[in-house]
C-alpha positions, -999 to +999 in steps of 0.1 A: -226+008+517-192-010+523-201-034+498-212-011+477-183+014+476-157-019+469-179-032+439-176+006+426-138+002+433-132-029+417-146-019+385-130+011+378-099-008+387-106-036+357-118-007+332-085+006+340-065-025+337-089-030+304-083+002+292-039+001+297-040-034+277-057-016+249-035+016+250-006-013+254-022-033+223-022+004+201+013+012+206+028-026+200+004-019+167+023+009+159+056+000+165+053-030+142+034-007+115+071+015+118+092-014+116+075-025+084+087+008+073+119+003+076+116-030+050+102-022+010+068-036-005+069-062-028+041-053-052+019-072-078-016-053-095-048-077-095-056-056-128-025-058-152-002-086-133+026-058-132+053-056-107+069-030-090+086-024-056+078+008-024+103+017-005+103+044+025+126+070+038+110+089+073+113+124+069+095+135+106+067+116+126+039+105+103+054+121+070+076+099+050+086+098+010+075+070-009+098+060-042+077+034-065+105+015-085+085-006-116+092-026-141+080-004-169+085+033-154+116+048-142+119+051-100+090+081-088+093+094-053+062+108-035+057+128+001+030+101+023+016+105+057+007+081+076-027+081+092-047+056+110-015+045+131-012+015+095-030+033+066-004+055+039-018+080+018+001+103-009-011+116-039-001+132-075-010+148-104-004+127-136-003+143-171-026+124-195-019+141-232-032+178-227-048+171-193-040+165-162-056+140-134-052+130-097-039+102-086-049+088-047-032+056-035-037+041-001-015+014+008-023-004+042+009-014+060+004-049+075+029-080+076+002-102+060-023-092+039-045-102+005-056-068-012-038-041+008-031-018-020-055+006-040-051+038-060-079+060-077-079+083-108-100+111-107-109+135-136-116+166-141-143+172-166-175+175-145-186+179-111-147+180-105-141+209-127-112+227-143-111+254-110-106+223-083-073+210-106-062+244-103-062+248-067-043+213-064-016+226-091-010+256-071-008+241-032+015+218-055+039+250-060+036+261-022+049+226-006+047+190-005+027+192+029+002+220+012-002+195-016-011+164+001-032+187+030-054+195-002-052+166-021-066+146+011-090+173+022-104+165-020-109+132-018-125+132+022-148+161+013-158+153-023-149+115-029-160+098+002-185+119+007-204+108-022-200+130-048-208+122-084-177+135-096-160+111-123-131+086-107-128+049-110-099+022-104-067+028-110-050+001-098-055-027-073-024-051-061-009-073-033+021-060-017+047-076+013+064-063+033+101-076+031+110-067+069+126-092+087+131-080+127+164-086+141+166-119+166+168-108+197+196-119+218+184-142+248+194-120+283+209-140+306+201-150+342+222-139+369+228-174+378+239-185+347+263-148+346+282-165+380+280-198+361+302-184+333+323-161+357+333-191+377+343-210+344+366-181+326+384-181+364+390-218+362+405-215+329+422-185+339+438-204+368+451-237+345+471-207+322+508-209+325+526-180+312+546-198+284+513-211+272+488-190+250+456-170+269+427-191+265+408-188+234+440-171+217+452-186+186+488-190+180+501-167+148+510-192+117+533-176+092 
């Protein structure tokens, strides 16, 4: 029974050591997903070989504004959330002569990455009808966070869920992250703190008052 109850013991103490590496391994994950925030996207589309540049601003928690600076359109800021601890979403409504679509992009936040961008245009003319673009126009008046809340509900509920609305591809690309984390200064050992305490005394003791401090430099006119 002794036996027994230390087996027992054992293994829920290395599914507990198991389980704080992988809590440990989610939140290193998502500190390095929000210091790639703090860097811009370097961006090129698979489809048209255009180039254009994301940059972030943190507004609270997971919500952040996105500005898309191009090469052919003038700079766009968007409201994004970030979900999946590495995935952004945000969304918009585009004009198209006297229509109107939606526009989903997803752009998954990693320092090195082939395809990590995609965005979506969706049309309504069909099973996504003329009422749905309505209801996304007017959350759009309420607030940014109404918008994207039913922008994102949309595309879970309707587009990944299978329906046979009409959307395709609207753009695919590559883009890196231009972060670059500060070096980290090396701490130093207590021994080697007495090491360097011991040598500023010794040069402190060799300094004669007529003589400059060391490391001082004399004033040139």
């Amino acid at each position: 029974m002794k036996k027994l109850s230390l087996y027992i013991f054992l293994s829920l103490l290395w599914c507990n050591v198991g389980f704080a590496d992988v809590v440990k391994d989610a939140l290193t994950n998502i500190k390095k997903t929000k210091d790639l925030l703090k860097g811009n996207y370097k961006c090129q589309s698979i489809l048209t070989q255009g180039r254009w540049t994301f940059s972030f601003s943190e507004i609270s928690g997971k919500n952040y504004y996105i500005k898309n600076v191009s090469d052919d359109n003038p700079p766009s800021k968007q409201f994004a959330v970030l979900k999946k601890y590495n995935m952004l979403f945000w969304y918009y409504i585009l004009p198209v002569e006297e229509d109107s679509v939606l526009i989903a992009n997803v752009l998954k936040l990693e320092p090195k990455r082939d395809e990590n961008f995609m965005s979506i245009i969706i049309f309504f003319d069909g099973d996504f009808t003329k009422e749905d673009l309505r209801k996304l126009k007017d959350s759009s008046n309420e607030s940014e966070q109404a918008f994207f809340n039913h922008a994102d509900n949309f595309v879970e509920t309707r587009i990944n869920s299978g329906s046979q609305g009409n959307f395709q591809n609207f753009d695919r690309g590559i883009c890196k992250s231009d972060y670059k984390p500060l070096k980290k200064i090396p701490k130093l050992s207590n021994e080697q703190k007495e090491i360097n305490k011991k040598k500023l005394l010794e040069q402190l003791k060799k300094y004669k008052p007529t003589e400059l401090a060391p490391g001082v430099k004399k004033k040139t006119n």
